[in-house]
N, C-alpha and C positions, 0 to 999 in steps of 0.2 A: 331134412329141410325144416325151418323154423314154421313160425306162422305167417300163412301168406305167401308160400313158396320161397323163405327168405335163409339162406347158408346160417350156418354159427357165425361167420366172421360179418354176415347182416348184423345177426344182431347185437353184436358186441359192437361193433362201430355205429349203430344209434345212441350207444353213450359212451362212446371214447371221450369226447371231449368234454361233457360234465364229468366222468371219472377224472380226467386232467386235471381240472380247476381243484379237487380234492384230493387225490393220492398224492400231491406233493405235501400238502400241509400236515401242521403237527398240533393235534391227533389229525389222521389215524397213521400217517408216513410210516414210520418203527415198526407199529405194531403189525400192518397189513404188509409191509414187504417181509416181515419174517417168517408169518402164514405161507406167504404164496414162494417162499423161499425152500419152506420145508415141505410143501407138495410137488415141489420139482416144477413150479410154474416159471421160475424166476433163476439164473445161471447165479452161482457164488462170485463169477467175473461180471459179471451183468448186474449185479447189484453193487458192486464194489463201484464200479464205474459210475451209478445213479448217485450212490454219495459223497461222490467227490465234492468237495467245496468250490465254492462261487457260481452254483445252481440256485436258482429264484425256485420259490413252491412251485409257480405252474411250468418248469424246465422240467425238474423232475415230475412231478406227475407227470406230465407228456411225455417225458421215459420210458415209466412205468406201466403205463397203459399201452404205448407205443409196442413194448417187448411180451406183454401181455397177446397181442393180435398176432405178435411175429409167432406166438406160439401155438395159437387155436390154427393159424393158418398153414401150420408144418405138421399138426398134429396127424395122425391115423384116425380118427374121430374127436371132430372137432366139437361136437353135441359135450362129450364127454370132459372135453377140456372145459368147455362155458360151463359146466355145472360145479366141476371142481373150483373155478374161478367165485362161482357164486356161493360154496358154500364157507370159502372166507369171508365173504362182503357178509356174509349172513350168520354168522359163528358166532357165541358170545364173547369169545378172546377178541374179538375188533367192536364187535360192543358200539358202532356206529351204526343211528340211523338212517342215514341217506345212505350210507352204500347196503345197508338192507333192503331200502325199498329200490335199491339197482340192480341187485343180486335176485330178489323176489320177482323184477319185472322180466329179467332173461332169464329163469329158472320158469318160468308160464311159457314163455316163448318156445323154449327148445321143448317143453311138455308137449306141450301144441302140436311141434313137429315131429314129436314121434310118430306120437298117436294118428296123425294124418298120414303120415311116410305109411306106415304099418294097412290102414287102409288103401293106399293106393297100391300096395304089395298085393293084398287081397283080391283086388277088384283086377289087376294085371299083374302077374308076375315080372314079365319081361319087359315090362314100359321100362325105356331109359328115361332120366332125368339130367333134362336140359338145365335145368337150375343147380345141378351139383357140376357141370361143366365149365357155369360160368362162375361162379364162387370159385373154381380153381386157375381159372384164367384172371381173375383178381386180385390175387394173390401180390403182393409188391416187389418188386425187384431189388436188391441192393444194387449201389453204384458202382459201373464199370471201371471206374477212375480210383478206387478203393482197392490201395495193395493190401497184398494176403501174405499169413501169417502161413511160413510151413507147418505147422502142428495145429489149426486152425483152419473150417469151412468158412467162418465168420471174416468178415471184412476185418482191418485192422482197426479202421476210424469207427466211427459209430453207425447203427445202422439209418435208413432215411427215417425223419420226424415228419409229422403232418402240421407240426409247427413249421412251414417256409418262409421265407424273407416276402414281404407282401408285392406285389408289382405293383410298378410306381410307373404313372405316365401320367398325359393329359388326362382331365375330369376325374382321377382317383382320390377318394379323399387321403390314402395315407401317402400321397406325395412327396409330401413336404414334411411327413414327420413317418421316419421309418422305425417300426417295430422292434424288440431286442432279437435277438442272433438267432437263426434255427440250434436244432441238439445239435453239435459234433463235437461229441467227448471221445478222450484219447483211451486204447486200451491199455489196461491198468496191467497187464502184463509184460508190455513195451516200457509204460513209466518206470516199473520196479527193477528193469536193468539199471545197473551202476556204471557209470563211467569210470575209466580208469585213473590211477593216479599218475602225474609226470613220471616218465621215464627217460632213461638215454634211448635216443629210437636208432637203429642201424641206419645206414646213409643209403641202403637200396630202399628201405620202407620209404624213403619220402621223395621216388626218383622218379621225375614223370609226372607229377601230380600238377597238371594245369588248371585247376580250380580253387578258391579262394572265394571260399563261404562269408560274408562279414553281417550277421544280425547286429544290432546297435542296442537295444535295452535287454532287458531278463524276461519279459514275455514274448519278445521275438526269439532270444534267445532259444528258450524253452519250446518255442515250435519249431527249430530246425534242428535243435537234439534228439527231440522225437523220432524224428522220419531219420535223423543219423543210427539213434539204435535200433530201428526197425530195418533202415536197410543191412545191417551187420547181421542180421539174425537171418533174412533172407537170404542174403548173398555169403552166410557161412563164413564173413571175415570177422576180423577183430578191430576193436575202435582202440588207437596207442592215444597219446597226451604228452608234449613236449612241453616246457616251461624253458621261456626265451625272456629272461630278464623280468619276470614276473607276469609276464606274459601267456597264459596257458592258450594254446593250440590242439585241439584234436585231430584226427588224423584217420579216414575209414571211409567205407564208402557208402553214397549218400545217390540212391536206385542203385544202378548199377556203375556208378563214377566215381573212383578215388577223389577225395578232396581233400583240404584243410577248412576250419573251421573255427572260429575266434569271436567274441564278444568287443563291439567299441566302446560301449558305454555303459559298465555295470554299475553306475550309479548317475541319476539325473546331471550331475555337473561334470557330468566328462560327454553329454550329448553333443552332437553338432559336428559340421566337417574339419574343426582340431586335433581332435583324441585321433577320428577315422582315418586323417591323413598322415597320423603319425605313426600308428596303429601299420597301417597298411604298406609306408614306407622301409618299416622295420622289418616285414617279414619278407616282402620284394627283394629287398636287396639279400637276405640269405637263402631264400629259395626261387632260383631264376627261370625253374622250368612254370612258373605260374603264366598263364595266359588269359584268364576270366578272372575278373572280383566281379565278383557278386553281392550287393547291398541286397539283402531282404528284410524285410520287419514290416512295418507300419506306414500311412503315409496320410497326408485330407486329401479330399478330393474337391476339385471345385463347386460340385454342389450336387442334391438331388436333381434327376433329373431322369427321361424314359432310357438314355444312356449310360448314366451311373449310379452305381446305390454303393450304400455302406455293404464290404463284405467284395466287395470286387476286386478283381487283381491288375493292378495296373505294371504294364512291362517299357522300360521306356526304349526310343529308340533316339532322345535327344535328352540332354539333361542341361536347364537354363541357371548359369550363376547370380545367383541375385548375391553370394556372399562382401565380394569385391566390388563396391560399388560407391558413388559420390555422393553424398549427402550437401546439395546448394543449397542456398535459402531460399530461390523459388522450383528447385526442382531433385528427384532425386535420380541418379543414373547408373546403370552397369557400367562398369569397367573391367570387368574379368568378360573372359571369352567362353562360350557354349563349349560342349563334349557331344558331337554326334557319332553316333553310334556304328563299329564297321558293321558292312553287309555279312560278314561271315558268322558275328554276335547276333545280328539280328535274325539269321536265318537259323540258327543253334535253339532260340528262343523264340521262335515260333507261336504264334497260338494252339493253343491245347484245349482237349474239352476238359470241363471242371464238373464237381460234382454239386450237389446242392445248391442248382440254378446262379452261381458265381461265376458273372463274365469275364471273361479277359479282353481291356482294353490296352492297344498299345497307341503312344505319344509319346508326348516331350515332357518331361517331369521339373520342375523350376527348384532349388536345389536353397538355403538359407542358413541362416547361422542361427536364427531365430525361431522360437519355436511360436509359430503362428495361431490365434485364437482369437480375433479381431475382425470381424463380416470387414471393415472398413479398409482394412490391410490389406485382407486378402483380394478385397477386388481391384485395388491397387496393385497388385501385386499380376492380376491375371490380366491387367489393362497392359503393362509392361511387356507380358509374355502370353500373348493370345490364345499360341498352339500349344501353350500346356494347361494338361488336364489335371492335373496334383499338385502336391509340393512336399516337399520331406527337407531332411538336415545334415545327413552322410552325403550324398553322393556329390557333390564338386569336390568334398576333400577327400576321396579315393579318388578322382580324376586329377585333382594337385598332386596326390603321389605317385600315378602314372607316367607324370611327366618327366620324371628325374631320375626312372629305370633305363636300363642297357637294354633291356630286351621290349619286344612288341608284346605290351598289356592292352586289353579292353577293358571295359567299366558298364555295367548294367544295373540298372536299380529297379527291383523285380518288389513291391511292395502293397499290400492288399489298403483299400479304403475305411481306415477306423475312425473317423470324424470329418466333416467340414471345415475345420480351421475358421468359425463361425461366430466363438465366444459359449460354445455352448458344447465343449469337449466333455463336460460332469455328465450330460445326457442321451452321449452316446459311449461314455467307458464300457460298457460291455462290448462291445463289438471290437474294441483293439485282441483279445484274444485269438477272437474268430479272423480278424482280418491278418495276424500273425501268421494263422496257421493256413491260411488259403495261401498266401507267396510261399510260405515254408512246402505247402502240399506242391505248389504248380512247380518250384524248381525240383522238387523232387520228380515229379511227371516227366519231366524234360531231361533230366540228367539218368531216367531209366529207362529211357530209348535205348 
């Protein structure tokens, strides 16, 4: 016990969060992660993962310090781990003063505790100690929603951060201005799988496959190739790649469900329900046993609120056409027809628990050709269509190309909250990643039933 009857993991979590605000910056970043790298404090994949780019200083430090606790807290003696931690903060190779005087302030503490521990050894042998019972009952749990890697105790995704999404309600001051994304970096052992190159694929490999994956940009992309090579690894199969007229297709299974899996818009000018109705037409008509498309990526949502934050998954169970519509001179009107959703889609997709406090709402989602950025538009836009809660840019043109299959297709647009559509998308860009990857994460939940 520390000073005061207080665990190692007390007193290292009295400056996690000033360690945060510095272990990311540079000095001392490089230098204190390769100390704590070559004492075994710090995993070679665990740090690979911290330097990944398009981490803000305080992401990574929040990391770093983050994976630092995961370690005093799994340790055999956790006294021993905080010393070791302190005698990098306090090393001439890090040659920084503030994390010496961090390292010097928990290096007294855990002294403290010995020498106390040690007398109360003296004075009772057999006293149990309640304060080492509860330091291990606080210990933090990783997320239950978090697939696992077979060669790996470690979650796939990243472990939980004490950076969380802030709750937003009545009387919160960050209501109306949500913070940047919690940690959840991908493991860098997942990213280093290569995809394959097209091949001719046999006519059994693609027999049966009633699913039809469709991300629309290269960051939504990139969070449903993720969870594709992680479930390949799990589930021991292999990911094939067709090329249909320039077209590349993957092919593998994505939990535990065969699917295919296609890009609509690898570059901004091919965005919108055009390319995806075209996109989606082409592969319907040569693979007939499809019975789900699935649009996931990104989406705004109608606004902050104790309902919705940035980071949320919205599933729709209605999808409103505004693409098809009249433009009068005193008014503007629909003229294409809704996509409601069958009860057998909606029951398939379900709510799911999520991990890092990310709700799943489902509604009607309002569907555009436009990419929305106008507080003025959009509330125009949700005067029009009351009962939806989002808007996005695929999903009426996979419902235009469901209409003109042979077979019975569905259309679901399963897309996480990365902006307001407000005029103010620059200042919530960080969150499209995260919001990627939470629809990318929740179809994957659902399709590993």
């Amino acid at each position: 016990m520390a000073e005061g009857g207080e665990s190692a993991i007390d007193v290292f979590g009295k400056v996690l969060t000033k360690l945060s605000k510095i272990l990311g910056r540079e000095p001392p970043f490089t230098i204190v992660t390769a100390e704590l790298n070559a004492k075994g404090l710090i995993a070679d994949g665990q740090l690979s993962a911290v330097k990944r780019q398009g981490l803000t200083n305080d992401q990574r430090g929040n990391e770093v310090a983050e994976k630092l606790k995961e370690k005093i807290g799994d340790s055999d003696n956790p006294n021993e781990c905080v010393l070791k931690i302190c005698d990098v903060f306090e090393s001439d190779t890090v040659d920084y003063p503030t994390l010496k005087g961090y390292g010097a302030k928990m290096r007294k503490s855990i002294s403290t505790s010995k020498q106390g521990h040690k007398n109360e050894q003296e004075s009772d042998d057999e006293q149990e100690s309640d304060d080492e019972q509860e330091s291990d009952n606080e210990q933090e749990s990783s997320d239950e929603d978090e697939p696992m890697t077979k060669d790996s105790k470690n979650p796939t995704g990243p472990q939980d951060m004490s950076t969380q999404i802030p709750k937003q309600g009545a009387g919160n001051k960050k209501f109306d201005k949500q913070e940047g994304p919690p940690m959840w970096l991908y493991e860098q052992m997942i990213l280093d799988r290569k995809l394959p190159k097209p091949e001719t694929i046999e006519t059994e490999d693609l027999k049966g496959i009633e699913y039809l994956l469709l991300p629309a940009t290269v960051t939504e992309n990139d969070a449903v190739e993720y969870y594709l090579k992680l479930s390949s690894l799990n589930c021991s199969t292999s990911i094939k790649a067709i090329d249909i007229d320039g077209l590349i297709i993957y092919v593998g299974s994505y939990g535990k469900t065969k699917v295919m899996v296609t890009m609509t818009a690898p570059a901004k000018n091919k965005q919108g329900p055009v390319h995806a109705a075209v996109i989606t037409t082409k592969i319907l008509e040569r693979f007939t046993s499809i019975k789900y498309v699935v649009a996931i990526g990104v989406c705004f949502g109608k606004g902050p609120s104790k309902d919705q934050k940035l980071g949320d998954v919205v599933v729709s169970d209605e999808i409103f056409n505004f693409v098809s519509k009249r433009r009068g001179v005193d008014d503007d009107s629909q003229r294409g027809g809704n996509h409601t959703l069958r009860h057998d889609t909606v029951n398939i997709f379900k709510k799911l628990k999520m991990p890092r406090k990310i709700k799943v709402l489902q509604g009607g989602i309002v569907s555009t050709a436009d990419l929305i950025d106008n507080p003025g538009i959009k509330e125009e836009l949700f005067k029009k269509f009351p009962n939806a809660i989002a808007g996005e840019m695929e999903g009426i043109g996979v419902v235009t190309a469901i209409e003109y299959t042979l077979q019975r297709v569905d259309v679901i647009v399963i897309k996480g909250i990365g902006d307001w559509g407000d005029g103010n998308k620059e200042a919530t860009k960080g969150w499209k990643p995260f919001a990627a990857r939470a629809a990318a994460h929740y179809v994957h939940n659902v399709l590993n039933q």
